[in-house]
C-alpha positions as CSV (number, residue, x, y, z in Angstrom):
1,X,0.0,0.0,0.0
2,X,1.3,4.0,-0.9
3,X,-0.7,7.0,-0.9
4,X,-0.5,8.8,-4.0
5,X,-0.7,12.8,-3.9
6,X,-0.8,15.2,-7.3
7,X,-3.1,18.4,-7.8
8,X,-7.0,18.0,-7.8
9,X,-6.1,20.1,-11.6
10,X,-3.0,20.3,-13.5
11,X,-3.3,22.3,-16.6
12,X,0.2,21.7,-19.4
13,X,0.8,23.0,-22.4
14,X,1.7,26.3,-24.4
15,X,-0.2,29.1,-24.1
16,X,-2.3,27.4,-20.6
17,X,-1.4,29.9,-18.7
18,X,-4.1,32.9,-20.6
19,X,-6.7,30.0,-18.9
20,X,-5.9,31.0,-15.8
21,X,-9.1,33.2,-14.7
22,X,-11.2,30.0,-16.5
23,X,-8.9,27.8,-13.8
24,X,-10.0,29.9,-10.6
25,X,-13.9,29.6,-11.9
26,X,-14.0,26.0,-11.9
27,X,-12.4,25.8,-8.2
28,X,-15.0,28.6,-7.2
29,X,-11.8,31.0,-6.3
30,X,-12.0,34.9,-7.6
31,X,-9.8,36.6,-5.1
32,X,-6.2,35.6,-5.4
33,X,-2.9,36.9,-4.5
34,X,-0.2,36.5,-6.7
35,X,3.1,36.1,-5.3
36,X,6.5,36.7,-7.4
37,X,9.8,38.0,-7.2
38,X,11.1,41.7,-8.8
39,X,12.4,39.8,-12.2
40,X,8.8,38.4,-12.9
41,X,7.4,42.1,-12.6
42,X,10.0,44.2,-14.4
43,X,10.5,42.0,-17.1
44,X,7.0,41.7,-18.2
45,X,6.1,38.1,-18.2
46,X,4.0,38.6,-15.0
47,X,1.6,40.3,-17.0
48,X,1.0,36.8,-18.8
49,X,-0.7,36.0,-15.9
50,X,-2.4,39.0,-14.6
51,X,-3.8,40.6,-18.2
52,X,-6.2,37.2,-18.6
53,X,-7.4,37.8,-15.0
54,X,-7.9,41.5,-15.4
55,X,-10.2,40.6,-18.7
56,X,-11.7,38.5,-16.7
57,X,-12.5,41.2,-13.9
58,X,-10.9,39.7,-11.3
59,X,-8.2,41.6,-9.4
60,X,-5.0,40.6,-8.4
61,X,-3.1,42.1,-6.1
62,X,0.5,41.2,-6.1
63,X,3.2,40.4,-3.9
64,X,6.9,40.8,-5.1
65,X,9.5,40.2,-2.8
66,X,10.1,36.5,-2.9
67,X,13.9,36.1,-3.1
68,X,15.9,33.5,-4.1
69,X,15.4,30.4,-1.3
70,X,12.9,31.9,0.3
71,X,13.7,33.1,3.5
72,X,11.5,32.6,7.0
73,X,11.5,36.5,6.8
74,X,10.1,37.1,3.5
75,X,7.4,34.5,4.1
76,X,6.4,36.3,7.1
77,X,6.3,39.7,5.4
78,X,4.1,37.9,2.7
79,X,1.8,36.2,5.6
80,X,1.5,40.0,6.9
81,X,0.2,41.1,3.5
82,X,-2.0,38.3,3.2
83,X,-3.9,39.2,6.4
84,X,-4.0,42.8,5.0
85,X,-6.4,41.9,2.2
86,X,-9.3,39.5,1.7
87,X,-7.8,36.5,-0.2
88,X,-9.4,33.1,-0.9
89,X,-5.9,31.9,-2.9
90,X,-2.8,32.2,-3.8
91,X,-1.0,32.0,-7.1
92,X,2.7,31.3,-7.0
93,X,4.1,32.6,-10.1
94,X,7.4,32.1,-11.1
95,X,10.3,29.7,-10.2
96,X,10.4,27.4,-7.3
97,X,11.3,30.4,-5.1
98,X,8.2,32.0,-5.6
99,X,6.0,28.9,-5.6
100,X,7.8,28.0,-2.5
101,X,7.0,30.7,-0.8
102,X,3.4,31.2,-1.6
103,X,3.4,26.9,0.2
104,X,4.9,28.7,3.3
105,X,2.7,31.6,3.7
106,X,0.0,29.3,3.5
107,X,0.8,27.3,6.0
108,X,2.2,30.1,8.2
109,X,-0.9,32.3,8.2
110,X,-2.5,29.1,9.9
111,X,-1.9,30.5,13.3
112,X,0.9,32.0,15.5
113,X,3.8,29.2,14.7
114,X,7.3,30.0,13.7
115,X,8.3,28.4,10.4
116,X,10.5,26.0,12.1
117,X,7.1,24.1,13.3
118,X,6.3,22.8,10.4
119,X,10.0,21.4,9.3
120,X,10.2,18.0,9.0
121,X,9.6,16.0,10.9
122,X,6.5,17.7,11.7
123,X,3.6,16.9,8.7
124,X,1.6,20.1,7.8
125,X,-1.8,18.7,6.1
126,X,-3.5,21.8,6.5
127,X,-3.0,25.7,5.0
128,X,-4.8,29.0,5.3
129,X,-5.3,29.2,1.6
130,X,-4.9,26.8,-1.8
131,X,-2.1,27.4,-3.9
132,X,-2.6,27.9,-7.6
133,X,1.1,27.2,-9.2
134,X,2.2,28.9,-12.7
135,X,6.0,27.7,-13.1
136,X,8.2,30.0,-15.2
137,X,11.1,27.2,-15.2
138,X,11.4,23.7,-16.5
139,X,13.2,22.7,-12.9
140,X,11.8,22.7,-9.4
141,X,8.9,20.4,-10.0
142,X,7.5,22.7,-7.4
143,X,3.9,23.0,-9.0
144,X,3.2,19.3,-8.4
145,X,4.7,18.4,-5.1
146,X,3.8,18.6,-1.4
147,X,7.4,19.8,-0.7
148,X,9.0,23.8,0.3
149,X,12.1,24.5,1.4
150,X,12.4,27.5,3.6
151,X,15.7,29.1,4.9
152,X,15.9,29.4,8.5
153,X,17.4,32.9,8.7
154,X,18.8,32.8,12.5
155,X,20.3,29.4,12.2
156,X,21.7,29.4,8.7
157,X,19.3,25.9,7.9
158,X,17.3,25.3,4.8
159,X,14.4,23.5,5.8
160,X,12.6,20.7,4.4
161,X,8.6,21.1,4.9
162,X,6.6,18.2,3.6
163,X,2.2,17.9,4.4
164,X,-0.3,17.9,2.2
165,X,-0.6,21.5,3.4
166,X,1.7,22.1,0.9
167,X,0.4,20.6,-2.1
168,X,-1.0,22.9,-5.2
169,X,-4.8,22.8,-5.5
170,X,-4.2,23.0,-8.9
171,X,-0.9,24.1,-11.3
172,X,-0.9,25.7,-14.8
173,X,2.5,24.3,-17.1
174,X,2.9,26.3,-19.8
175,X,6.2,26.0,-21.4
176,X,6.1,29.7,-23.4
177,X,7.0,31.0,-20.2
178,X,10.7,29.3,-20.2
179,X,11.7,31.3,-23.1
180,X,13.5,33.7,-22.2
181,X,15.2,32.3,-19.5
182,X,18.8,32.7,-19.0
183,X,21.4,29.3,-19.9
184,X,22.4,29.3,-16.6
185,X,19.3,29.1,-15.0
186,X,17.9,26.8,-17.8
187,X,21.1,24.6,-17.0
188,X,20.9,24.6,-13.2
189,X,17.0,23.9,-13.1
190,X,17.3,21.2,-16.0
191,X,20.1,19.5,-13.7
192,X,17.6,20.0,-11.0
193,X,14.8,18.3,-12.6
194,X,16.8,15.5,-13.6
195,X,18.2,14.9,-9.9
196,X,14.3,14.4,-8.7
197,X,13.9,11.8,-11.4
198,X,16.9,10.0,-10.6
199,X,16.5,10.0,-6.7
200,X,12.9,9.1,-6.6
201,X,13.9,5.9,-8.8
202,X,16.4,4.8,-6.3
203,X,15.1,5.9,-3.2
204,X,13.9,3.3,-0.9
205,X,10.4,4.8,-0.8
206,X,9.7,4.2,-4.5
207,X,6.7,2.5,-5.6
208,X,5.4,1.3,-9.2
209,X,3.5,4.4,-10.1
210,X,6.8,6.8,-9.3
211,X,9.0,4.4,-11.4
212,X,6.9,5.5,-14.6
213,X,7.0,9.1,-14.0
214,X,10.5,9.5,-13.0
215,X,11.7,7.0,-15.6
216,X,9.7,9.3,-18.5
217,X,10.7,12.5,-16.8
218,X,14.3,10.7,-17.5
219,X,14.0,9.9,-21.0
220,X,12.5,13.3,-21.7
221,X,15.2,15.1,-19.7
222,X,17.9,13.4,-21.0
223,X,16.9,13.6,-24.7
224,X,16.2,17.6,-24.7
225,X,18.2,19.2,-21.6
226,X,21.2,20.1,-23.7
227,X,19.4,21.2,-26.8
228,X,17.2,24.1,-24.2
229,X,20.5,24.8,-22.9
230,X,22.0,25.9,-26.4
231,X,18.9,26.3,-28.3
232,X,16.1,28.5,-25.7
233,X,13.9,29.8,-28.6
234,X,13.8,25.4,-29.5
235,X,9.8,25.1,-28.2
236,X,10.0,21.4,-28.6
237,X,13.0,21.3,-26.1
238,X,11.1,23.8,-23.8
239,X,8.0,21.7,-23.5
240,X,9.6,18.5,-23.1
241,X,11.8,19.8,-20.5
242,X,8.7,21.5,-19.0
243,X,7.2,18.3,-18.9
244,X,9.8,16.1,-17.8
245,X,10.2,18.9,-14.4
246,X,6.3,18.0,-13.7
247,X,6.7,14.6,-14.0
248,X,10.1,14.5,-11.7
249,X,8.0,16.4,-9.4
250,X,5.6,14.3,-9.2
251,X,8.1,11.3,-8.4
252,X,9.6,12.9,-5.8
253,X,6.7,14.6,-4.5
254,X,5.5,10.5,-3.8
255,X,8.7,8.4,-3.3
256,X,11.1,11.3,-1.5
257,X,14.4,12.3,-2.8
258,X,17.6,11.5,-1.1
259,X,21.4,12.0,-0.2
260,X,22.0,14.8,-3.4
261,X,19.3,16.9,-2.0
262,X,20.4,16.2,1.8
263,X,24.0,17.4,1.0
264,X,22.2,20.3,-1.2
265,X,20.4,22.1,1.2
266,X,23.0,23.4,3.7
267,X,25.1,23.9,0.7
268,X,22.3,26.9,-0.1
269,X,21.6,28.1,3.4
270,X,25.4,28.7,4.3
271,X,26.7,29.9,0.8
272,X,24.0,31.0,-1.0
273,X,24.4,28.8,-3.5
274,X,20.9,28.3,-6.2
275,X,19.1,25.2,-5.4
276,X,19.7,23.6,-8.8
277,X,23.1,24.4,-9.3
278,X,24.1,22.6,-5.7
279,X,22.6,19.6,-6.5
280,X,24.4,19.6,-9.8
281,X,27.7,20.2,-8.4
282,X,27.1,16.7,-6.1
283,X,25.4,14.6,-8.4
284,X,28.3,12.8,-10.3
285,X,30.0,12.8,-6.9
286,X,27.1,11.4,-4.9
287,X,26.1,8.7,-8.4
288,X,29.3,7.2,-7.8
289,X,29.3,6.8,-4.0
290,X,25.6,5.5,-4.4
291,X,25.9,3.0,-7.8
292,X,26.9,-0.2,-6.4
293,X,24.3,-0.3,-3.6
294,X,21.5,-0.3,-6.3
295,X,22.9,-1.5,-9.6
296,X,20.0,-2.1,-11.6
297,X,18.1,0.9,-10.7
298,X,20.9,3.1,-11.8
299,X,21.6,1.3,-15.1
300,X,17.9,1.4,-16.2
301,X,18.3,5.1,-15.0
302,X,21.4,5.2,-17.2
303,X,19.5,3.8,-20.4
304,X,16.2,6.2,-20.3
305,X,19.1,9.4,-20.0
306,X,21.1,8.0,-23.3
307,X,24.4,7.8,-20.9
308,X,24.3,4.5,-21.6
309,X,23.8,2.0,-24.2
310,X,20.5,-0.3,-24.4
311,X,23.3,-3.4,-24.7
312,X,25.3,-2.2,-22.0
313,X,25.2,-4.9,-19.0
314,X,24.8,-3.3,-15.5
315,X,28.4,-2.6,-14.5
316,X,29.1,-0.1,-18.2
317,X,26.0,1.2,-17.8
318,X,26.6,2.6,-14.1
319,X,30.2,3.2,-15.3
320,X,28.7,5.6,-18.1
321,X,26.1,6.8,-15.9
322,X,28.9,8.4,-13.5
323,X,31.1,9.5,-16.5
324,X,27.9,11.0,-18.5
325,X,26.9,13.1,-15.6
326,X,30.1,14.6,-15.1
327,X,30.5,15.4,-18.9
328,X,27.2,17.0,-18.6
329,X,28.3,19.2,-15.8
330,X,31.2,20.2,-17.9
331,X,29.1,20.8,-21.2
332,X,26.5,22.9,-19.2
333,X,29.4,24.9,-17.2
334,X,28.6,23.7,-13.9
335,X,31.3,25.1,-11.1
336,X,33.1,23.0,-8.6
337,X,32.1,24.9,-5.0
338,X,35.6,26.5,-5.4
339,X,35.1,27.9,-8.4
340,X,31.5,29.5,-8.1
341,X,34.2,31.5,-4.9
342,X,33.9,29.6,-2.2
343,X,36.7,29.7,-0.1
344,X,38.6,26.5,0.7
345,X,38.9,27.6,5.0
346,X,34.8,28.9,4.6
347,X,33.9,25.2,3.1
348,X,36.3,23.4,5.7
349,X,35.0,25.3,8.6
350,X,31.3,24.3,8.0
351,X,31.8,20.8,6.8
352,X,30.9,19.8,10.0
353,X,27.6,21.5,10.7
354,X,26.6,20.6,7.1
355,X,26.8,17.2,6.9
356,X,24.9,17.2,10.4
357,X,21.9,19.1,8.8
358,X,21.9,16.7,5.8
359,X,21.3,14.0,8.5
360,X,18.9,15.4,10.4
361,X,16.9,16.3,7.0
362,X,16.0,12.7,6.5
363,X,16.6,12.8,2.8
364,X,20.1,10.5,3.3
365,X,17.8,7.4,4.7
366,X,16.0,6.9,1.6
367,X,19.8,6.6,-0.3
368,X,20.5,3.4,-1.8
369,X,23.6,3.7,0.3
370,X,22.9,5.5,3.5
371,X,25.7,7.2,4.4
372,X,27.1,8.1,7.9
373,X,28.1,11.8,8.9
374,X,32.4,10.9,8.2
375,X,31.1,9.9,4.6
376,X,29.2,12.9,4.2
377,X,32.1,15.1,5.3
378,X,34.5,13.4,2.6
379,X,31.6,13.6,-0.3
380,X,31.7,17.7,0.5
381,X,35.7,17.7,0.2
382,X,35.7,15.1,-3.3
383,X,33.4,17.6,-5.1
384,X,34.7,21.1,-3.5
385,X,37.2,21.2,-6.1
386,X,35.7,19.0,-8.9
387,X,32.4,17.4,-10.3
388,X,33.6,13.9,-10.7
């Protein structure tokens, strides 16, 4: 038996997002708050979403200081607007940042809590509001998954919020919106995406139904991810990599991800480090620690990607699994920890505390090779100075 969570409506494909008023009608919602970041308002694109609502006469106030890893602060200074107006949703509309934050402030206008209540292990099943999510990145799978991380600004700790609480009553994928995004953020979410298809098929909590989505948010991940990276304007590149984000999203969302995104998070909350590109700086290093405790599951992984050969036995197909993953971190200029300016004394000097936050997360347990806090510590040293 596994429970099996997804929004009550998911609505994919170019253009979707000029249905969004039509999408608040049929869930009987007509006064949202939209919540963003500066980038989505001054560039334009958030007008994508609030031109088909004005039509529609329904207003939309906005709220615009999401930051990058949203922050315990910043949720609270959304909560605080939220209680100023007379909402009955919220639309996160952006990247996972924003979506992220418009989870927390849901859950956080619930009553008088800190947002360290509802970290893990704690299971938040309830919010003040739904949550209507519009991704503007093929990365965070953030529109389909019952997942936010929030930075805990006093202790320097990203953390992991999991409840049904945080699940998106419904989410709008429309790929159109990816276009103009920038190579590195297309790499580092892409990388991103892919890392939540790969752990949920090796992590201990997978079931039947995850297998199929993270294996086909594999395939289409793996056949596309380099051609949005040097081709943006490619639409059939941008939808599939749209979908295959979704799809991860919805594997993780279900079977949990593991040791990649345990060593991730502290990575972010003591060096300020984007999301995506921390988990690509571990994966190769973390593939390779992890391959022989789950042979199979990593080849198959290897096949759906194209790292390895459909007549490759187990063994080359892990082997190419490790090598392809590091070669894709080179084509998509992924930086080693030292080279995005982290300083080798700043990294040594919080090896410690990371690799006990990683831990205490939970996402190591559901590695195929669970490590212990001395293992940790020497994964952060093998990929401070390199990817492989």
């Amino acid at each position: 038996m596994f429970p099996l969570l997804s929004p009550r409506l998911s609505l994919v494909g170019g253009g979707s997002v000029a249905q969004v008023a039509d999408v608040l009608r049929r869930l009987g919602l007509a006064r949202p708050l939209v919540v963003t970041d500066p980038h989505m308002v001054a560039s334009g694109l958030l007008r994508r979403c609030l031109d088909p609502l004005e039509a529609a006469g329904i207003a939309a106030p906005v709220f615009s200081d999401t930051v990058s890893d949203p922050t315990d602060t910043v949720v609270a200074a959304g909560v605080a607007r939220m209680r100023a107006g007379d909402f009955d949703c919220l639309i996160g509309f952006g990247g996972g940042s924003s979506i992220d934050t418009a989870k927390a402030m849901a859950l956080l206008a619930l009553g008088d809590a800190p947002m360290s209540a509802y970290k893990v292990p704690a299971s938040p099943d309830r919010a003040a509001l739904p949550i209507i999510a519009i991704p503007t990145t093929a990365g965070t799978g953030s529109e389909a998954t019952r997942v936010t991380v929030v930075t805990d600004t006093a202790r320097d700790e990203k953390m992991l919020i999991m409840g049904l609480g945080c699940l998106p009553l419904a989410a709008i994928v429309d790929y159109e919106l990816t276009f103009s995004l920038p190579k590195r953020i297309t790499a580092d979410t892409g990388i991103d995406s892919l890392t939540h298809a790969l752990e949920a098929y090796v992590s201990r909590r997978a079931n039947p139904v995850t297998d199929g989505w993270a294996m086909a948010s594999m395939a289409l991940i793996g056949a596309h991810l380099r051609t949005a990276y040097h081709e943006p304007r490619n639409a059939a590149a941008r939808e599939a990599m749209m979908l295959g984000a979704m799809l991860g999203g919805l594997a993780f969302s279900n079977a949990s991800v593991a040791l990649v995104h345990g060593m991730s998070r502290p990575i972010g909350a003591h060096f300020h480090v984007p999301h995506g590109l921390s988990n690509a700086m571990l994966l190769p290093a973390v593939t390779r620690f992890s391959v022989a405790a789950a042979p199979a599951r990593y080849a198959a992984a290897a096949r759906q990607t194209g790292l390895a050969r459909t007549q490759d036995d187990d063994d080359a197909a892990c082997a190419r699994l490790v090598e392809g993953l590091a070669a894709l971190n080179s084509e998509l200029e992924v930086p080693s920890p030292r080279a995005y300016g982290i300083a080798s004394a700043a990294w040594e000097e919080r090896l410690d505390i990371m690799a006990e936050q990683a831990l205490a997360s939970g996402s190591p347990a559901n590695n195929p090779r669970v490590p212990d806090k001395a293992e940790i510590v020497a994964l952060y040293r093998a990929v401070y100075s390199a990817n492989t």
